[in-house]
MIDOSE-1310 file (N, C-alpha, C; in nm, 2 decimals, decimal comma, always signed):
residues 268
xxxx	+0,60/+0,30/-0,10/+0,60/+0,31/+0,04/+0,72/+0,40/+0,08; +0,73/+0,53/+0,04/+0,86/+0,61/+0,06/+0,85/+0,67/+0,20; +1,02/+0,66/+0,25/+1,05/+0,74/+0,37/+1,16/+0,77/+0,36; +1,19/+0,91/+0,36/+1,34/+0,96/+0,33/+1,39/+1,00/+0,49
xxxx	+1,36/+0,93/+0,62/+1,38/+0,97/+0,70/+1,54/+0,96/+0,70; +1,60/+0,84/+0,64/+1,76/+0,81/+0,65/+1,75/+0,72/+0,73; +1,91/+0,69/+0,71/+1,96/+0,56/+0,83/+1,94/+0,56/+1,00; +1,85/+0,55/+1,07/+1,87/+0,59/+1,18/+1,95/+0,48/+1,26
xxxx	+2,00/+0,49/+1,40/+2,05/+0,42/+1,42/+1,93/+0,28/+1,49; +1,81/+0,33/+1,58/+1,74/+0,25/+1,67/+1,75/+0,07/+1,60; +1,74/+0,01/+1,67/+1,72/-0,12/+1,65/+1,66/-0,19/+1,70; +1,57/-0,17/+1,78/+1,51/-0,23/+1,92/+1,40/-0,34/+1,82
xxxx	+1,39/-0,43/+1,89/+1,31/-0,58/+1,83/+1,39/-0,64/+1,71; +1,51/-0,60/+1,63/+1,51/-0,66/+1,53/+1,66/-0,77/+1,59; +1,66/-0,83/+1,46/+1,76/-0,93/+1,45/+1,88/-0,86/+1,41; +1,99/-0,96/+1,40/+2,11/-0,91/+1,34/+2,08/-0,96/+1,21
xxxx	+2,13/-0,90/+1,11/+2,14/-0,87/+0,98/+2,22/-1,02/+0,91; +2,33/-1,06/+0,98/+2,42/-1,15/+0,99/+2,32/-1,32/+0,99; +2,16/-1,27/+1,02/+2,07/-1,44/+1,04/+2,06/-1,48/+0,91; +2,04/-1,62/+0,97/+2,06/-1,72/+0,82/+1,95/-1,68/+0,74
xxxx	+1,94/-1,70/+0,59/+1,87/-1,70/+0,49/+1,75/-1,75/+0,48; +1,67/-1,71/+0,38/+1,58/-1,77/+0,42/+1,52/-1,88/+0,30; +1,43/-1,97/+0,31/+1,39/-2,06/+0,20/+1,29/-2,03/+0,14; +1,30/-2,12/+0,03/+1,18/-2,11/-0,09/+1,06/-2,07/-0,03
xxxx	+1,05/-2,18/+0,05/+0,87/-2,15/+0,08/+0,82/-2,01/+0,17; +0,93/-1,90/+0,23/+0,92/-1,82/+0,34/+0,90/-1,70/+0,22; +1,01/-1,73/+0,09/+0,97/-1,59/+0,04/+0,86/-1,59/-0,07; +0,80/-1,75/-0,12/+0,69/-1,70/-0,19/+0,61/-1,66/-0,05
xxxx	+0,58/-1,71/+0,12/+0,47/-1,68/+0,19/+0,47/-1,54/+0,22; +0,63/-1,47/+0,19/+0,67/-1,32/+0,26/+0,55/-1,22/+0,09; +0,58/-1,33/-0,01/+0,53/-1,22/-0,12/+0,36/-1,23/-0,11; +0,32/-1,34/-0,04/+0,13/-1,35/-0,05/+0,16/-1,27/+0,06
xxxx	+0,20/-1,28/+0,18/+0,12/-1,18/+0,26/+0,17/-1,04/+0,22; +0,21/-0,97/+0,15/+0,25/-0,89/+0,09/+0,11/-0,80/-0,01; +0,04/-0,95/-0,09/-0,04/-0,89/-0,17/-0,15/-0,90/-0,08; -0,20/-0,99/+0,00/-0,29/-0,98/+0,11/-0,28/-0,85/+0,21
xxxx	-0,21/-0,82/+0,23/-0,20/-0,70/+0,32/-0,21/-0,62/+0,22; -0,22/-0,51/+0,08/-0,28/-0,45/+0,06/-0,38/-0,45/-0,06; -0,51/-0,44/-0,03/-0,63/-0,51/-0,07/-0,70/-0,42/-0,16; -0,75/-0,46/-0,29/-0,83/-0,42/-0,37/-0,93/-0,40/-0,38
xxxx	-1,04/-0,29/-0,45/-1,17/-0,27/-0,43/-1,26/-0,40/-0,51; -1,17/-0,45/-0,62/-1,25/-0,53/-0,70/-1,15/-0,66/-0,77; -1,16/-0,81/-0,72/-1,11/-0,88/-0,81/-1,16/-1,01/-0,81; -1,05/-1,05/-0,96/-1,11/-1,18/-1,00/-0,97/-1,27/-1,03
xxxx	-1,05/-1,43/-1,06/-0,92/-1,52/-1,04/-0,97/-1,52/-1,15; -0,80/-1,50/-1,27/-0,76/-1,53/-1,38/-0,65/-1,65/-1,40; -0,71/-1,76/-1,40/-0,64/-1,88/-1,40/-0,52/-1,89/-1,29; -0,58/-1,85/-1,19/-0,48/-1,80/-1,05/-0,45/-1,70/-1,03
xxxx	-0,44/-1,60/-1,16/-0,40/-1,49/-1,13/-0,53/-1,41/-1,06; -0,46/-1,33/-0,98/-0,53/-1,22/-0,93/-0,54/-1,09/-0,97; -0,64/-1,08/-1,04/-0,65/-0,97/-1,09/-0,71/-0,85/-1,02; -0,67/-0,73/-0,99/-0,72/-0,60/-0,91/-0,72/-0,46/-1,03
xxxx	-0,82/-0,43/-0,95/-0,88/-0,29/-0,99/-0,93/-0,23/-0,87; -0,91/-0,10/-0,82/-0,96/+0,01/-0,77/-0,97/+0,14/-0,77; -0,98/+0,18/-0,90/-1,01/+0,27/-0,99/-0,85/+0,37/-0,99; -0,76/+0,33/-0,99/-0,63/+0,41/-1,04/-0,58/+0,41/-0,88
xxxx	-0,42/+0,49/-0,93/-0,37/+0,52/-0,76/-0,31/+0,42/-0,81; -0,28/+0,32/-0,70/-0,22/+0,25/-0,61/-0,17/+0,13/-0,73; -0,05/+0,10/-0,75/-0,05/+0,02/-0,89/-0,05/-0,12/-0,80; -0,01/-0,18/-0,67/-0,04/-0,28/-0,63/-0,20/-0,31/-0,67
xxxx	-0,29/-0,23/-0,63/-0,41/-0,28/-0,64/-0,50/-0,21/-0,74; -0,41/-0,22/-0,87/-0,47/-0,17/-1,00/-0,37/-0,29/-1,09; -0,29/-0,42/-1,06/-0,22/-0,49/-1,09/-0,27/-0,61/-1,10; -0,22/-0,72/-1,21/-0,26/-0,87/-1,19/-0,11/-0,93/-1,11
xxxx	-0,17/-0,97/-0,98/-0,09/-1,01/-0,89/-0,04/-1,16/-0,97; +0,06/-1,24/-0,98/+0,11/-1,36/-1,09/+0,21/-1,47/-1,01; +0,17/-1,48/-0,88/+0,24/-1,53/-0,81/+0,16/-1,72/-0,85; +0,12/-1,74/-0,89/+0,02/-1,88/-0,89/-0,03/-1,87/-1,02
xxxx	-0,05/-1,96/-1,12/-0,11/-2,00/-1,26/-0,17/-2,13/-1,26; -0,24/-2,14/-1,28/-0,33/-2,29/-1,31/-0,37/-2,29/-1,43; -0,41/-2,18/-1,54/-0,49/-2,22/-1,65/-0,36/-2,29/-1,75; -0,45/-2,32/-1,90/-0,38/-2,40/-1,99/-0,35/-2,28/-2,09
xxxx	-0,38/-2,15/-2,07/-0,33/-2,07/-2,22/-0,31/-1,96/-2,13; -0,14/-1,92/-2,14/-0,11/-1,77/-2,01/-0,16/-1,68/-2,15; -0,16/-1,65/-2,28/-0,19/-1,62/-2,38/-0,34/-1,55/-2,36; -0,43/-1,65/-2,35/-0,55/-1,62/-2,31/-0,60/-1,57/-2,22
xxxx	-0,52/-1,58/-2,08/-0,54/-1,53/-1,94/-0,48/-1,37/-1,98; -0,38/-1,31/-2,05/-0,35/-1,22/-2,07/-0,42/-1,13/-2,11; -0,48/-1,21/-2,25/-0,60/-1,10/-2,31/-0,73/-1,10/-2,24; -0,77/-1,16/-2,15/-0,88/-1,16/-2,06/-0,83/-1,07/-1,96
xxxx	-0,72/-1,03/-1,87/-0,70/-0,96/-1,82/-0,69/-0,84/-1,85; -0,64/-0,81/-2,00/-0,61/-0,68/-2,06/-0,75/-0,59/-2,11; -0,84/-0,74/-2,11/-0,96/-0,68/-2,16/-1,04/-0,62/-2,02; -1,03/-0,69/-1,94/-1,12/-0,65/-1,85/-1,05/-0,45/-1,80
xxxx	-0,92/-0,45/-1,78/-0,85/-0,29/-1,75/-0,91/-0,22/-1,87; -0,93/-0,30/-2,02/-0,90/-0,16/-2,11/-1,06/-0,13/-2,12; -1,15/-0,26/-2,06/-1,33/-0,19/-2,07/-1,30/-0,05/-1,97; -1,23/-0,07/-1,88/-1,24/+0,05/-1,77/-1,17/+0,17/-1,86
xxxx	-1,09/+0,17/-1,96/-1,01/+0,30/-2,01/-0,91/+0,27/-1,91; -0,85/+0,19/-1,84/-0,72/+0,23/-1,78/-0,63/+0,12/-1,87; -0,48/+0,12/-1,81/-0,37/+0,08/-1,85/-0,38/-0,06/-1,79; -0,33/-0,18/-1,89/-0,32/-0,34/-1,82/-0,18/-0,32/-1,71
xxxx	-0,19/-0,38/-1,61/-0,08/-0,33/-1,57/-0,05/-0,54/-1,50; +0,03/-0,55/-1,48/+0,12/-0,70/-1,41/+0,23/-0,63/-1,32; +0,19/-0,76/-1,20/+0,33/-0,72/-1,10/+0,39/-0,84/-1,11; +0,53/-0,87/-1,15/+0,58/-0,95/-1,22/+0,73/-0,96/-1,13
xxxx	+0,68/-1,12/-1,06/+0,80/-1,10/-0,94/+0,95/-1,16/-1,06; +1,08/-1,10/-0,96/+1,17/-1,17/-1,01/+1,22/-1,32/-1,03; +1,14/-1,37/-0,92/+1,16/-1,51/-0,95/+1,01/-1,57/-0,93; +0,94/-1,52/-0,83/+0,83/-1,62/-0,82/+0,69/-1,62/-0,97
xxxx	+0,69/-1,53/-1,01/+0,60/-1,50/-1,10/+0,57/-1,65/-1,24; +0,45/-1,70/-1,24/+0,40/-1,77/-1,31/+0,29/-1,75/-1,41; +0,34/-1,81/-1,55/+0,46/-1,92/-1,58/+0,55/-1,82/-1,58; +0,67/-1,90/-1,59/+0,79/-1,86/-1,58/+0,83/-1,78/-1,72
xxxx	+0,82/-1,78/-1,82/+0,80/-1,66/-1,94/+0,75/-1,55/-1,92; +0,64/-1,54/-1,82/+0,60/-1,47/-1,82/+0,57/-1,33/-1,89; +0,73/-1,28/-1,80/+0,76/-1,18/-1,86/+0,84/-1,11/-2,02; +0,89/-1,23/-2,07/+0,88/-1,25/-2,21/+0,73/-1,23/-2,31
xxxx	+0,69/-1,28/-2,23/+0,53/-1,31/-2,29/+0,50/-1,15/-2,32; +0,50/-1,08/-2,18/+0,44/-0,95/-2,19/+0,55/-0,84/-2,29; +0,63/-0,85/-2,29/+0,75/-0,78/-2,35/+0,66/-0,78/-2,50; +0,70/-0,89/-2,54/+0,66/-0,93/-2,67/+0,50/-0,83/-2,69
xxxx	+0,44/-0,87/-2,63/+0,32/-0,80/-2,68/+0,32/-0,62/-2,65; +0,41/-0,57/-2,61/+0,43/-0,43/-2,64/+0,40/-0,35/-2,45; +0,44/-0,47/-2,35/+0,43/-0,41/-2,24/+0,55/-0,34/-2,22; +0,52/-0,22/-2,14/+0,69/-0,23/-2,08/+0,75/-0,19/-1,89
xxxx	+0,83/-0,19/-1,93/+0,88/-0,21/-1,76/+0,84/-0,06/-1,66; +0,78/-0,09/-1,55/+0,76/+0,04/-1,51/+0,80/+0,03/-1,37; +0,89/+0,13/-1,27/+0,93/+0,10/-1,12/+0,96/-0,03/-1,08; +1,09/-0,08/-1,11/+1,12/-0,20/-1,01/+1,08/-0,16/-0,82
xxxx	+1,07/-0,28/-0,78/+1,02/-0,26/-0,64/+1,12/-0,41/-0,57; +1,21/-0,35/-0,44/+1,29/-0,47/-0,40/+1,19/-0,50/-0,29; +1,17/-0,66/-0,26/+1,15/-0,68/-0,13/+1,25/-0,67/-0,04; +1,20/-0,66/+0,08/+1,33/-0,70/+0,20/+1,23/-0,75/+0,36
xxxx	+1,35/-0,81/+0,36/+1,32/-0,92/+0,47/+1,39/-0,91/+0,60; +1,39/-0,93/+0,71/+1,46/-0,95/+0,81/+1,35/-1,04/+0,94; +1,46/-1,16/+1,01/+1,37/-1,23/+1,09/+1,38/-1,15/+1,21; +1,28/-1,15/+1,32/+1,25/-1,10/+1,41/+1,32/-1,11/+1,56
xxxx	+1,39/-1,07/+1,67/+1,47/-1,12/+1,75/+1,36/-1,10/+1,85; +1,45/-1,13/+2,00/+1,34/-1,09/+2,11/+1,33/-0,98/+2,12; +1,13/-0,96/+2,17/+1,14/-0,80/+2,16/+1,21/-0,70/+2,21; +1,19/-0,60/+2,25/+1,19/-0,49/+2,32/+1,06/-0,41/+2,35
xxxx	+1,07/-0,35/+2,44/+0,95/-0,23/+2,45/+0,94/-0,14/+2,39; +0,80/-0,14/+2,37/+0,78/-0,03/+2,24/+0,84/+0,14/+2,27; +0,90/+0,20/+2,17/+1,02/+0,31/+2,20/+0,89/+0,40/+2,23; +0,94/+0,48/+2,32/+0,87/+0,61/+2,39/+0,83/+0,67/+2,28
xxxx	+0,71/+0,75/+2,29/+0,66/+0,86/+2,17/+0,59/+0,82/+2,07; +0,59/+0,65/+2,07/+0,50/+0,57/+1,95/+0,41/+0,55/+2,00; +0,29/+0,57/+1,90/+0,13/+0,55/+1,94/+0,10/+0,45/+1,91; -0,01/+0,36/+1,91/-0,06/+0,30/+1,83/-0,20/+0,27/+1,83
xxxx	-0,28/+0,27/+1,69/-0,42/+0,27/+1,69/-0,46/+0,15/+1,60; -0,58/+0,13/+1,60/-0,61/+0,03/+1,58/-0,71/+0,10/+1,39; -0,71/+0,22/+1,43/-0,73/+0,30/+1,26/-0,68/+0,44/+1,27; -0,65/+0,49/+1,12/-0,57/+0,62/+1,16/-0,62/+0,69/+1,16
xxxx	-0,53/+0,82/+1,24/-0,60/+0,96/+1,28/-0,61/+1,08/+1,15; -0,66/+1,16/+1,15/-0,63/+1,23/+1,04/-0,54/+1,31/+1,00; -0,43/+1,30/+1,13/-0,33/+1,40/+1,12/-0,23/+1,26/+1,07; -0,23/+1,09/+1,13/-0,14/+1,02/+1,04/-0,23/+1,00/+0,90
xxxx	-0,30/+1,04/+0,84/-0,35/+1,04/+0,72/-0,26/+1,15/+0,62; -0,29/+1,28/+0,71/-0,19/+1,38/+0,65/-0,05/+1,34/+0,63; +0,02/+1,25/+0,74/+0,19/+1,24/+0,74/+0,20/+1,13/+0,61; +0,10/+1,01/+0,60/+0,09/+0,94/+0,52/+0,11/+0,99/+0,39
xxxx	+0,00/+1,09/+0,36/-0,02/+1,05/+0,22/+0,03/+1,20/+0,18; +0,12/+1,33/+0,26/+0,26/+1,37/+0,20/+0,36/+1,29/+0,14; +0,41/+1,18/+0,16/+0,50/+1,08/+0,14/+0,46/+0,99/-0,01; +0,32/+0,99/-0,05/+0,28/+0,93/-0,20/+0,24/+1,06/-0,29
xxxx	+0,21/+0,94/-0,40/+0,18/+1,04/-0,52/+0,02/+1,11/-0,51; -0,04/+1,19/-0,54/-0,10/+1,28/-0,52/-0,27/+1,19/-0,59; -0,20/+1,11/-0,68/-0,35/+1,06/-0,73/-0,36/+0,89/-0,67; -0,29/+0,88/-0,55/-0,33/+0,77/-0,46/-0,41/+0,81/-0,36
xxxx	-0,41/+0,96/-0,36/-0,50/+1,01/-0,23/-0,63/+0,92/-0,21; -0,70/+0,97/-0,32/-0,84/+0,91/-0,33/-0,85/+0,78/-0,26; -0,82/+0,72/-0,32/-0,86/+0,57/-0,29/-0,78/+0,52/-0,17; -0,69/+0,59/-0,09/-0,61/+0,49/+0,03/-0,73/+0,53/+0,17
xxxx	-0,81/+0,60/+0,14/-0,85/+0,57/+0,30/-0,97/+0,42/+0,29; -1,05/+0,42/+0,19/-1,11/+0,27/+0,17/-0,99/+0,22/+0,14; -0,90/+0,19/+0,07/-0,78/+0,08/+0,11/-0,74/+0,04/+0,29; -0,72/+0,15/+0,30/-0,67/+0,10/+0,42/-0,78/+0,07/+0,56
xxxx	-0,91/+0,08/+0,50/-1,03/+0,04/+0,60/-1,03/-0,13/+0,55; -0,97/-0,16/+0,49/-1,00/-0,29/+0,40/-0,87/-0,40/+0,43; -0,81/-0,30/+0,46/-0,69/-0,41/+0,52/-0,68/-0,51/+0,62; -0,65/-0,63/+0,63/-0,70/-0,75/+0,72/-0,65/-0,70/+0,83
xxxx	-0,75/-0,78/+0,92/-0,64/-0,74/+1,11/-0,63/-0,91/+1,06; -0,46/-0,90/+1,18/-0,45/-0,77/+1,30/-0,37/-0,73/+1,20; -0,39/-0,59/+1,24/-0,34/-0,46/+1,20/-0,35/-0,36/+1,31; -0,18/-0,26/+1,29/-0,19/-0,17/+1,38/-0,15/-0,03/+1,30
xxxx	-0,15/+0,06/+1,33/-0,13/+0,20/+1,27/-0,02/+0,27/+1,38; +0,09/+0,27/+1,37/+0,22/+0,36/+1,43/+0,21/+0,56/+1,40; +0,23/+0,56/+1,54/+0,23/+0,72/+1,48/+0,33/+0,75/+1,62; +0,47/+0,81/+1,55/+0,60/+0,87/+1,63/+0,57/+1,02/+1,65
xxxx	+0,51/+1,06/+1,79/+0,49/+1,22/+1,82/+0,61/+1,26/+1,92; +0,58/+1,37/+1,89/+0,71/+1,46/+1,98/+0,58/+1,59/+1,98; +0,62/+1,64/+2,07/+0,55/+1,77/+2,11/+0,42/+1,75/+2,06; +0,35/+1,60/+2,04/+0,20/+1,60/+2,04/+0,20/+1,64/+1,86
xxxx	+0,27/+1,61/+1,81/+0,28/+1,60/+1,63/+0,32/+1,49/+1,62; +0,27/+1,44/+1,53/+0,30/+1,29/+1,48/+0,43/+1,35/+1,39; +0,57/+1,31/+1,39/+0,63/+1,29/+1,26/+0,69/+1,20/+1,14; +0,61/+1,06/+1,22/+0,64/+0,92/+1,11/+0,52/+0,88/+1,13
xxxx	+0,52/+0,76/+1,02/+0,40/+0,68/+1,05/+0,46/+0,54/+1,01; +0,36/+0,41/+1,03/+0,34/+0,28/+0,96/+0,24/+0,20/+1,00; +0,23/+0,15/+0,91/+0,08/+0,01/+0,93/+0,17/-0,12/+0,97; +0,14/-0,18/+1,00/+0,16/-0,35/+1,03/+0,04/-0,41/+0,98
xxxx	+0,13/-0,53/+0,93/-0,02/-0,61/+0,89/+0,04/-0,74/+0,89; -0,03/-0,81/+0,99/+0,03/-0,97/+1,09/-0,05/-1,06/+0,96; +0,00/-1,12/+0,89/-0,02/-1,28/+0,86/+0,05/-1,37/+0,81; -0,01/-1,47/+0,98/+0,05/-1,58/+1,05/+0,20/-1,53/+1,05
xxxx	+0,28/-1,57/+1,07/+0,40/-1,56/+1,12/+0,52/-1,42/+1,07; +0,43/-1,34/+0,97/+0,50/-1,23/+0,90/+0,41/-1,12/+0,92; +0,46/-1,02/+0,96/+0,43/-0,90/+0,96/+0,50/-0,79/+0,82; +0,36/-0,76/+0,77/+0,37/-0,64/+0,65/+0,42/-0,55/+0,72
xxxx	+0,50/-0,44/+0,67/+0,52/-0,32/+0,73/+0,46/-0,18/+0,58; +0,36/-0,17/+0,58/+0,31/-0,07/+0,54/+0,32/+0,10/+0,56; +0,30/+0,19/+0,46/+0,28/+0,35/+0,50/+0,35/+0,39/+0,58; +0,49/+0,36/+0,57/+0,61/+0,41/+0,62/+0,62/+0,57/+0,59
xxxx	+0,62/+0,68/+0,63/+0,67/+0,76/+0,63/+0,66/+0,84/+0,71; +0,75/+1,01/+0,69/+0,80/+1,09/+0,76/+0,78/+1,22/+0,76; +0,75/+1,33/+0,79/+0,74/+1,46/+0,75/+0,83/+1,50/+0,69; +0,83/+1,59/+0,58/+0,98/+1,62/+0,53/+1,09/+1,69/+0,61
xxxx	+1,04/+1,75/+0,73/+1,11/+1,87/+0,80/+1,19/+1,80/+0,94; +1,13/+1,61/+0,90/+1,19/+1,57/+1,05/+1,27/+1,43/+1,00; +1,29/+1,41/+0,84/+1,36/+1,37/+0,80/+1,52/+1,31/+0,83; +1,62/+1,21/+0,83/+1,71/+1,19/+0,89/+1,76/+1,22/+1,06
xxxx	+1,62/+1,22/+1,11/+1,69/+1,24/+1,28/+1,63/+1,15/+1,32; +1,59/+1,00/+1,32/+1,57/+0,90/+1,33/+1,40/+0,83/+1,34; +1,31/+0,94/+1,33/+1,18/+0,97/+1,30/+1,15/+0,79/+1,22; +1,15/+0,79/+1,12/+1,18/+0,65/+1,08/+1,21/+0,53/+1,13
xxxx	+1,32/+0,51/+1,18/+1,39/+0,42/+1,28/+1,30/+0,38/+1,40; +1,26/+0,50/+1,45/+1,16/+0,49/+1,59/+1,03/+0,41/+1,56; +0,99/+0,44/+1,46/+0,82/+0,40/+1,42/+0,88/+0,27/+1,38; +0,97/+0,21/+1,31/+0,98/+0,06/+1,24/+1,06/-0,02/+1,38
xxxx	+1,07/+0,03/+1,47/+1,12/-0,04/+1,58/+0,99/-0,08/+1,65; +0,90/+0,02/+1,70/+0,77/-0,01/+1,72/+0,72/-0,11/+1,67; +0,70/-0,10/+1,49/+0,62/-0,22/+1,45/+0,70/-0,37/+1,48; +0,84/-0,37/+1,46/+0,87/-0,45/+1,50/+0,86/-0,56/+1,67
xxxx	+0,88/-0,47/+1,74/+0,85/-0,51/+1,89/+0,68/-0,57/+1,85; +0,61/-0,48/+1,81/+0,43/-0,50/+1,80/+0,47/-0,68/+1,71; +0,49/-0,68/+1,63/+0,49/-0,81/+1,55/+0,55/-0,92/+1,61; +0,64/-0,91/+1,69/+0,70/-0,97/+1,81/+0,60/-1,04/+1,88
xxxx	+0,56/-0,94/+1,98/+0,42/-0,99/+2,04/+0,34/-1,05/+2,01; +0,30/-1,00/+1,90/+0,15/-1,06/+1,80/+0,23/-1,21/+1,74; +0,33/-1,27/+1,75/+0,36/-1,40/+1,68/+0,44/-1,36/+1,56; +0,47/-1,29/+1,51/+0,55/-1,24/+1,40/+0,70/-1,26/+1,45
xxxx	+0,75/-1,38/+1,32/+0,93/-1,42/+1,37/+0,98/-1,33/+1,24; +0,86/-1,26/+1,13/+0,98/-1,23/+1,01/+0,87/-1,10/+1,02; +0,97/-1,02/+0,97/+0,95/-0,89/+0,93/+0,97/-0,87/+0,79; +0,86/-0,81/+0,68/+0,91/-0,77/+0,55/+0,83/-0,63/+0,52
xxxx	+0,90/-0,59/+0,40/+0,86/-0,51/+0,36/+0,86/-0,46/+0,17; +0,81/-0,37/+0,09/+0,87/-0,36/+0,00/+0,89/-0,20/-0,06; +1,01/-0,20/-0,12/+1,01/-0,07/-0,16/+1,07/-0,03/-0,29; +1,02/+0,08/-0,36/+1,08/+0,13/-0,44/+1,22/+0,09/-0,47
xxxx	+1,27/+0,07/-0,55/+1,44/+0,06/-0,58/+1,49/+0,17/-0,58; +1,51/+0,21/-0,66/+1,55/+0,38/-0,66/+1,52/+0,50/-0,56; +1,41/+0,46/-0,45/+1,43/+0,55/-0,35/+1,51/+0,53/-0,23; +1,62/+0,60/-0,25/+1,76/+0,52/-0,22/+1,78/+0,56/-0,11
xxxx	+1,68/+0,66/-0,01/+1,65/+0,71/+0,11/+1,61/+0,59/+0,25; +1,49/+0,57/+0,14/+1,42/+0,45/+0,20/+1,54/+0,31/+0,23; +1,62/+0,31/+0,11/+1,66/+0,17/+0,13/+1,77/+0,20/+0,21; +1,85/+0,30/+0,27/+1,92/+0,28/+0,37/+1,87/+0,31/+0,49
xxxx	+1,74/+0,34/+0,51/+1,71/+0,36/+0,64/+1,65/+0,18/+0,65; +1,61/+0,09/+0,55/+1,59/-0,01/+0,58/+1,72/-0,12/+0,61; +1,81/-0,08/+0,52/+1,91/-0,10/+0,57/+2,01/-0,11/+0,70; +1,97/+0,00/+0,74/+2,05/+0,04/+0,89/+1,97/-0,02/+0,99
xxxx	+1,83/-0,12/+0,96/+1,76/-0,13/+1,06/+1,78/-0,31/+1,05; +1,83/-0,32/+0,96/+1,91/-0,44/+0,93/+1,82/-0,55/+0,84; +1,73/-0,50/+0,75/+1,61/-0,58/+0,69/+1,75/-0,57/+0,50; +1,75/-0,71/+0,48/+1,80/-0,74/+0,33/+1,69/-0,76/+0,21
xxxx	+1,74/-0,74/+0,11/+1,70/-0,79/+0,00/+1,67/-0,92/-0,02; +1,55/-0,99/-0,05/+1,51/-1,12/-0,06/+1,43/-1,14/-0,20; +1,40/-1,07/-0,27/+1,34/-1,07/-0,39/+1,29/-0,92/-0,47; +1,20/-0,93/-0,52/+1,17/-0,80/-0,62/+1,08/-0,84/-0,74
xxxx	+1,05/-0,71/-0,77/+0,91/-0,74/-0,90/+0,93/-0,57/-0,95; +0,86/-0,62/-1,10/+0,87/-0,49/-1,12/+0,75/-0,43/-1,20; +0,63/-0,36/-1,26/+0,55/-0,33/-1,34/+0,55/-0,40/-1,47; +0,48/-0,44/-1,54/+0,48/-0,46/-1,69/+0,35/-0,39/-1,74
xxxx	+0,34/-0,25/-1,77/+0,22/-0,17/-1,85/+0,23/-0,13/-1,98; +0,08/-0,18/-2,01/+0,05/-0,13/-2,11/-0,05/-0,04/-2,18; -0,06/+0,04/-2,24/-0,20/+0,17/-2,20/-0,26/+0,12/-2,35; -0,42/+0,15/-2,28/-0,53/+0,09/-2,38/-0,51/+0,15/-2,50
């Protein structure tokens, strides 16, 4: 979910940065609505886990989600999962949180058998204050236009194209689609995606050319006020680590670090 717009200053809907912490049970609910908000073409329950496939792209939903385990052999559930990616020719891939991921070896487990680490991804969190009105120049639709398709998917890798516009027809309401225009040009974008008390903040991004002049800032103030309204007390989101763009514009908007996960792949 990259946006190199920078730190902007706006802050409208959010909290101070300074609010209390949050508990066990808010960040495993901040990590499900996280995998619920972006939805796969095809899955199945491997002893809790959630396994996804939608034919490449998007490694959230080409991932065995591992937040929940019920079976009696993670051993077994592994090779059943590995089997089902390598019938397709693709790579086994796990999204393997830092703390919540089950069982708790997990990622030992996968090590051992010759997975390895690919893109850590931090969550971040911030709880929601009273709103504000939504900032001048923000749209919002209920699906995107084709010119926020274009702002969107400049901002990803080039072999997500395919598959994000059924992704994002598949995404639960409520949902809204942000688009920040100036002169009748969209230059940012984001999705929200409300469930029960947390709003996802999805497809954050920015044109390259309008980059650091608060383009970013304006559209995540929107979704914030919108999640406001709609019942949303916490805002999250997740992003790349290393895109170090993104994480100070999330930063500046006053959303922390609350957890993280990171790839475990392995190619057939």
């Amino acid at each position: 979910m990259p946006d190199a717009a920078g730190g902007g200053s706006a802050r409208c809907g959010f909290a101070d940065k300074t609010a209390a912490g949050f508990g066990e049970d808010e960040l495993r609910a901040i990590e499900v609505a996280a995998v619920e908000a972006w939805p796969a073409f095809e899955t199945r329950n491997i002893s809790g886990w959630l396994w996804r496939y939608s034919g490449g792209g998007s490694q959230r939903a080409n991932s065995v989600s591992t937040l929940e385990f019920r079976g009696p052999d993670a051993e077994a559930a592994i090779a059943e999962a590995e089997a089902l990616y390598f019938s397709r020719n693709v790579p086994s891939r796990f999204q393997v949180s830092s703390t919540l991921a089950e069982p708790k070896d997990l990622d030992r487990r996968l090590e051992r058998r010759g997975y390895r680490i690919h893109e850590p991804v931090t969550t971040l969190a911030m709880r929601l204050s009273d709103h504000k009105d939504i900032p001048t120049g923000v749209i919002i639709a209920d699906r995107p236009s084709d010119e926020w398709m274009e702002v969107y998917l400049s901002n990803v890798r080039p072999d997500r194209h395919a598959a994000a516009p059924a992704i994002l027809a598949a995404v639960p309401t409520p949902k809204a689609f942000f688009s920040f225009e100036v002169g009748g040009r969209i230059l940012s974008t984001a999705l929200a995606v409300l469930r029960g008390e947390i709003v996802i903040a999805e497809c954050i991004g920015t044109r390259a050319e309008a980059r650091r002049r608060g383009a970013g800032s304006t559209v995540m103030a929107a979704l914030a006020a919108w999640g406001w309204q709609h019942g949303a007390r916490i805002a999250a989101l997740q992003a790349v680590t290393e895109n170090f763009p993104a994480q100070r514009l999330y930063a500046a908007l006053g959303f922390r670090e609350v957890g993280g996960y990171h790839y475990r792949l392995r190619e057939p």
